[in-house]
DRENDO-1510 file (C-alpha; in Angstrom, 1 decimal, always signed):
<recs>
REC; n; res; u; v; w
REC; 1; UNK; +33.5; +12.5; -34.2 .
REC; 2; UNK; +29.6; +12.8; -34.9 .
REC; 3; UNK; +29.0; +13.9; -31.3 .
REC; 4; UNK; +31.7; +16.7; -31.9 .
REC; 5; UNK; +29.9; +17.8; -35.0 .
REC; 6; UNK; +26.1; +17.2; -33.5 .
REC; 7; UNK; +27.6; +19.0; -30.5 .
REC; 8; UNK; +28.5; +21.9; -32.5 .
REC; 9; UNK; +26.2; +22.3; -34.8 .
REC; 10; UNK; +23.3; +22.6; -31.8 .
REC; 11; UNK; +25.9; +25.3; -30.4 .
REC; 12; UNK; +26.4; +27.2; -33.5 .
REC; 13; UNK; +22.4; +27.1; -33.9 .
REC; 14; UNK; +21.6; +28.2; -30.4 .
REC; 15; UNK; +24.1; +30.8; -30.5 .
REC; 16; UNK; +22.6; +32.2; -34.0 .
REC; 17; UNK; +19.3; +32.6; -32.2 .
REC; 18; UNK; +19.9; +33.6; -28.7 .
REC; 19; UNK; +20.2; +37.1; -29.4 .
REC; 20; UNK; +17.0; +37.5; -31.7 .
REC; 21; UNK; +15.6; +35.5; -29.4 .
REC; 22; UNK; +16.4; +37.3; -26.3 .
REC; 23; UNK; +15.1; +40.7; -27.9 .
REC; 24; UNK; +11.2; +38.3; -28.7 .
REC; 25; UNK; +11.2; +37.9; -25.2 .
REC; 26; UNK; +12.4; +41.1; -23.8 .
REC; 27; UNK; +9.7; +42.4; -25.7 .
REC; 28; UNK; +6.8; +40.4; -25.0 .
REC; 29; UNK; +7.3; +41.8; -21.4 .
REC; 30; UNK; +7.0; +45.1; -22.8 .
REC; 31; UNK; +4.0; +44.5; -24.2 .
REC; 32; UNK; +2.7; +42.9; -21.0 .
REC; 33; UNK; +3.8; +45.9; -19.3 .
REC; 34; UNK; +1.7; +47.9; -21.8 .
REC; 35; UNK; -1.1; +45.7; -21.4 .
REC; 36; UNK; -1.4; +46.1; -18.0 .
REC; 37; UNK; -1.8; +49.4; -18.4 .
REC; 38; UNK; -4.6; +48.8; -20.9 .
REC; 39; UNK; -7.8; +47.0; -20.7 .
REC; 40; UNK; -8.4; +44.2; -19.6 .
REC; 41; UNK; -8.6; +42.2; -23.4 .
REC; 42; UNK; -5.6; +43.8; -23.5 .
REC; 43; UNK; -4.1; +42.1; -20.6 .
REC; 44; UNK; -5.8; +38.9; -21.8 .
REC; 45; UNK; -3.5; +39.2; -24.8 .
REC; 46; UNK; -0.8; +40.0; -23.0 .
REC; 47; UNK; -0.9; +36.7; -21.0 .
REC; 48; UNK; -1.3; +34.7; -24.2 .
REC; 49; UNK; +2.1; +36.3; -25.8 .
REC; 50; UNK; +3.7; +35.6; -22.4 .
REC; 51; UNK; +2.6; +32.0; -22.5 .
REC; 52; UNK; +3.7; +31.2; -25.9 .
REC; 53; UNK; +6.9; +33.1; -25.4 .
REC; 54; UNK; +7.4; +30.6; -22.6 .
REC; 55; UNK; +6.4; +27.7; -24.9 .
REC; 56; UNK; +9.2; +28.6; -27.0 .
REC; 57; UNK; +11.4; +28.5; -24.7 .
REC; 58; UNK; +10.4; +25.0; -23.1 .
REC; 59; UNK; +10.6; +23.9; -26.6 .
REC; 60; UNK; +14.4; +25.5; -26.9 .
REC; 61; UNK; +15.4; +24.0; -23.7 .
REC; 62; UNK; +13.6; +20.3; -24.6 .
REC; 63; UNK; +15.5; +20.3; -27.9 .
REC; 64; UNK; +18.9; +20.9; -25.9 .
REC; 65; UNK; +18.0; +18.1; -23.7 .
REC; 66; UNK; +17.2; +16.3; -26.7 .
REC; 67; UNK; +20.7; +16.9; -28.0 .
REC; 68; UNK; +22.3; +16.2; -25.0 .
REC; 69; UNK; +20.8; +12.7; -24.6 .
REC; 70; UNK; +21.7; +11.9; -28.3 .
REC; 71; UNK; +25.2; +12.8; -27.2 .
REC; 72; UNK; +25.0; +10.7; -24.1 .
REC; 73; UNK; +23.9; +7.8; -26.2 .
REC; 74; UNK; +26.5; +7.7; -28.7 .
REC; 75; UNK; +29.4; +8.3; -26.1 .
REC; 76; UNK; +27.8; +5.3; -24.6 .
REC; 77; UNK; +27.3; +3.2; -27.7 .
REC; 78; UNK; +31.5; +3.8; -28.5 .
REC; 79; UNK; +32.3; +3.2; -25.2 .
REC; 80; UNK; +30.6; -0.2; -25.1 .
REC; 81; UNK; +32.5; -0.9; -28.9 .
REC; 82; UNK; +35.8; -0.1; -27.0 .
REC; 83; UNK; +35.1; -2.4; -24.1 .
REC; 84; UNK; +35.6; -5.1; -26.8 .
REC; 85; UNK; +38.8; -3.9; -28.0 .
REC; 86; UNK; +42.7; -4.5; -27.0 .
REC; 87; UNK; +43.4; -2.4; -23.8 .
REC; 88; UNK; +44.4; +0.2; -25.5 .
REC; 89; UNK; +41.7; +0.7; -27.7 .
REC; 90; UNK; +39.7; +0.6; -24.8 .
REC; 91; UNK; +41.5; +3.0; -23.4 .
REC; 92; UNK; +41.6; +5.7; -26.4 .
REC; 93; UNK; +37.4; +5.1; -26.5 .
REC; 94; UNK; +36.8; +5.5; -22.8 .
REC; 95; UNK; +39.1; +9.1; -23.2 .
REC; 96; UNK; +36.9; +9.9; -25.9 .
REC; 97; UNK; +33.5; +8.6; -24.1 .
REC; 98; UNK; +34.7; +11.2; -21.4 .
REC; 99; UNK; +35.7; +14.0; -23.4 .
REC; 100; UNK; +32.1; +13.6; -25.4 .
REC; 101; UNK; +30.5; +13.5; -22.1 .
REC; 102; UNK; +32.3; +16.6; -21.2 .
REC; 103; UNK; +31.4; +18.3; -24.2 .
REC; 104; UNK; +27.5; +17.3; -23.9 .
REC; 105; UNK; +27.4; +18.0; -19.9 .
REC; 106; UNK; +29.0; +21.6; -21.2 .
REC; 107; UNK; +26.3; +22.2; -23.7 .
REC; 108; UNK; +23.6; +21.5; -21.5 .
REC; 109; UNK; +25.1; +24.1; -19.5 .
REC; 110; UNK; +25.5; +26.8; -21.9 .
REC; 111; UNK; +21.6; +26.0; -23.1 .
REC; 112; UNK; +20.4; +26.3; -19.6 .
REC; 113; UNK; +22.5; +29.7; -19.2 .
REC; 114; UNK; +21.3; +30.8; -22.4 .
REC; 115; UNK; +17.4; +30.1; -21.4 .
REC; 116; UNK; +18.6; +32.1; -17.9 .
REC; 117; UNK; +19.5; +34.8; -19.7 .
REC; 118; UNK; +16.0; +34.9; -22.0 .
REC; 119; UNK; +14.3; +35.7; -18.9 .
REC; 120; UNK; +16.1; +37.9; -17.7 .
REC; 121; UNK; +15.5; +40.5; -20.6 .
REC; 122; UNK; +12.5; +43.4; -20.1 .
REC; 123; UNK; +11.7; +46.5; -20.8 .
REC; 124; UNK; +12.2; +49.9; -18.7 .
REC; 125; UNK; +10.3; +53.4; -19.4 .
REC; 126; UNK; +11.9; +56.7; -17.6 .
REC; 127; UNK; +13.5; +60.0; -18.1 .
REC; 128; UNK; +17.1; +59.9; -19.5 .
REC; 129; UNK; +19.4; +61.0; -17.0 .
REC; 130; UNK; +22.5; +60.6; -19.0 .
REC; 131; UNK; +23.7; +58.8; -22.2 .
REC; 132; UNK; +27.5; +57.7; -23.5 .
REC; 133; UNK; +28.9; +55.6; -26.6 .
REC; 134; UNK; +28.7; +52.6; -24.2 .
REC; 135; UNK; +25.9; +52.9; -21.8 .
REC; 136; UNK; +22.6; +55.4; -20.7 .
REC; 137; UNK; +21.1; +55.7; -17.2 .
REC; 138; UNK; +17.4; +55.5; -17.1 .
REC; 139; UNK; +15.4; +57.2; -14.3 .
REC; 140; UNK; +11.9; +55.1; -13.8 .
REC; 141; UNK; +8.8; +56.4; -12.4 .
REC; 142; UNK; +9.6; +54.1; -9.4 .
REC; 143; UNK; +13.3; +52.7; -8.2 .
REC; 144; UNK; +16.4; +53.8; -8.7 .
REC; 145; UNK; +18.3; +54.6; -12.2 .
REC; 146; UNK; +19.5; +51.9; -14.5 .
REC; 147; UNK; +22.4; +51.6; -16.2 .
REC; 148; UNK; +22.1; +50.0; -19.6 .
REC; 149; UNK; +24.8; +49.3; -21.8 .
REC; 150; UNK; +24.7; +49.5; -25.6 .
REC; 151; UNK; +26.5; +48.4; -28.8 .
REC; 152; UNK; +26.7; +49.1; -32.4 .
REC; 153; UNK; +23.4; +46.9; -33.2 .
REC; 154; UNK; +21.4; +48.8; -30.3 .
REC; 155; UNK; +18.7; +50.9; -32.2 .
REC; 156; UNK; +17.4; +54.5; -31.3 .
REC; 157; UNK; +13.9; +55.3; -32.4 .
REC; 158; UNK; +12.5; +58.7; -32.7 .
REC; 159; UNK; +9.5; +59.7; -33.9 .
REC; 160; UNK; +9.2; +56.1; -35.7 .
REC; 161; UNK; +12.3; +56.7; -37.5 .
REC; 162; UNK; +15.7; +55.1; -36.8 .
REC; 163; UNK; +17.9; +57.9; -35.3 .
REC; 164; UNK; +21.5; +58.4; -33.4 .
REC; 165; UNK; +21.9; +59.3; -29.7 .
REC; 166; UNK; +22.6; +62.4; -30.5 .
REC; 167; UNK; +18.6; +62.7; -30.8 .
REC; 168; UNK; +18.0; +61.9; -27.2 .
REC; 169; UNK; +18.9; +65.1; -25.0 .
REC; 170; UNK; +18.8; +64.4; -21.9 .
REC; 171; UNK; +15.4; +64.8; -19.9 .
REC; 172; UNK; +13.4; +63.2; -22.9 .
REC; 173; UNK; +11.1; +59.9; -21.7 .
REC; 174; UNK; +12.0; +56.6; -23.6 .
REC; 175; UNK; +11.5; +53.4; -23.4 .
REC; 176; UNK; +14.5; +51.0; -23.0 .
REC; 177; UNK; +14.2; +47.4; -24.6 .
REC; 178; UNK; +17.1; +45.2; -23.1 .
REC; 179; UNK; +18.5; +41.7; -22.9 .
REC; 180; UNK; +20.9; +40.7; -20.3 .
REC; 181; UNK; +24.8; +39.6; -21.9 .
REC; 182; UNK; +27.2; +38.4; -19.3 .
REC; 183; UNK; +25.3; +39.4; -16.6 .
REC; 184; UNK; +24.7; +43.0; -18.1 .
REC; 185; UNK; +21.6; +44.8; -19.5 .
REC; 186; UNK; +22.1; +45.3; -23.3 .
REC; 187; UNK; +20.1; +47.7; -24.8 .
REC; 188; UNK; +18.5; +46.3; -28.0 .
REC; 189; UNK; +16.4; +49.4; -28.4 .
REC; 190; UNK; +15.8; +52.9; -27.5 .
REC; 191; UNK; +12.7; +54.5; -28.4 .
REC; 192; UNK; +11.5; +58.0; -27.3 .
REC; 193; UNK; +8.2; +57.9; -26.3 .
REC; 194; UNK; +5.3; +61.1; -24.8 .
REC; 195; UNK; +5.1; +61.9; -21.7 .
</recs>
């Protein structure tokens, strides 16, 4: 019962962050992408965002470990009260030893996916080549277009001040802040920027 509620209590608090989360990171490699642009104490800052961004998420992915092993060990711990028991007792335990096991192997799973997914995030600066309720194409200076998709919590910046798609014709240059959901690019912001 306490792995259960250890096991989804880690969930519920990785899941609260992930997104927030995923936008920090998605936007420390915009800034690195500015800085590269920029001088080069403006690249060295860069590098040290990008470093503790990845600190944070060594930390994230130690404390799911973490959690994981506590799991393990309790499953463990039951399964060695059980051993003690009548066979059936034994039984019931070793079930529940499994299904704790299952849980904890599925959370480590979901916490590595979830750290996956927080680098997978950037940003991407281009002319707007089309835009929709549900998604925009972005043409880059370089590649091909990207689709992005967007939501009701994706923000549109113009001028510094929030704004609606309907303020992005078509041909203005923004910058696209995204985080990849389900193997998608979600755009958590768009922001028109000079050319």
């Amino acid at each position: 019962m306490r792995v259960s509620l250890v096991l989804v209590l880690g969930t519920l608090l990785l899941t609260g962050c992930k997104r927030e989360t995923q936008e920090a990171v998605a936007q420390a490699k915009g800034a690195a992408a500015d800085a590269e642009r920029a001088a080069k104490d403006a690249a060295a800052q860069a590098r040290s965002a990008a470093d503790q961004a990845k600190v944070a998420a060594d930390e994230a992915a130690a404390k799911a470990r973490h959690a994981a092993d506590q799991a393990k060990a309790a499953a463990d711990e039951a399964a060695a009260k059980a051993r003690g028991a009548a066979d059936d007792a034994a039984a019931t335990a070793r079930d529940a030893a499994g299904t704790a096991s299952d849980s904890a192997r599925r959370g480590l799973d979901n916490a590595s996916q979830t750290m996956r997914e927080l680098a997978a995030g950037d940003q991407v600066q281009g002319v707007l080549v089309t835009t929709s309720r549900t998604e925009l194409d972005v043409r880059p200076a370089s590649g091909p277009v990207k689709t992005l998709h967007t939501d009701d919590r994706t923000r549109w910046i113009l001028h510094g001040a929030t704004a609606g798609p309907g303020g992005f014709p078509i041909g203005s240059t923004v910058r696209v802040t995204y985080i990849v959901k389900d193997g998608q690019m979600l755009a958590t912001q768009v922001e028109a920027v000079g050319r």
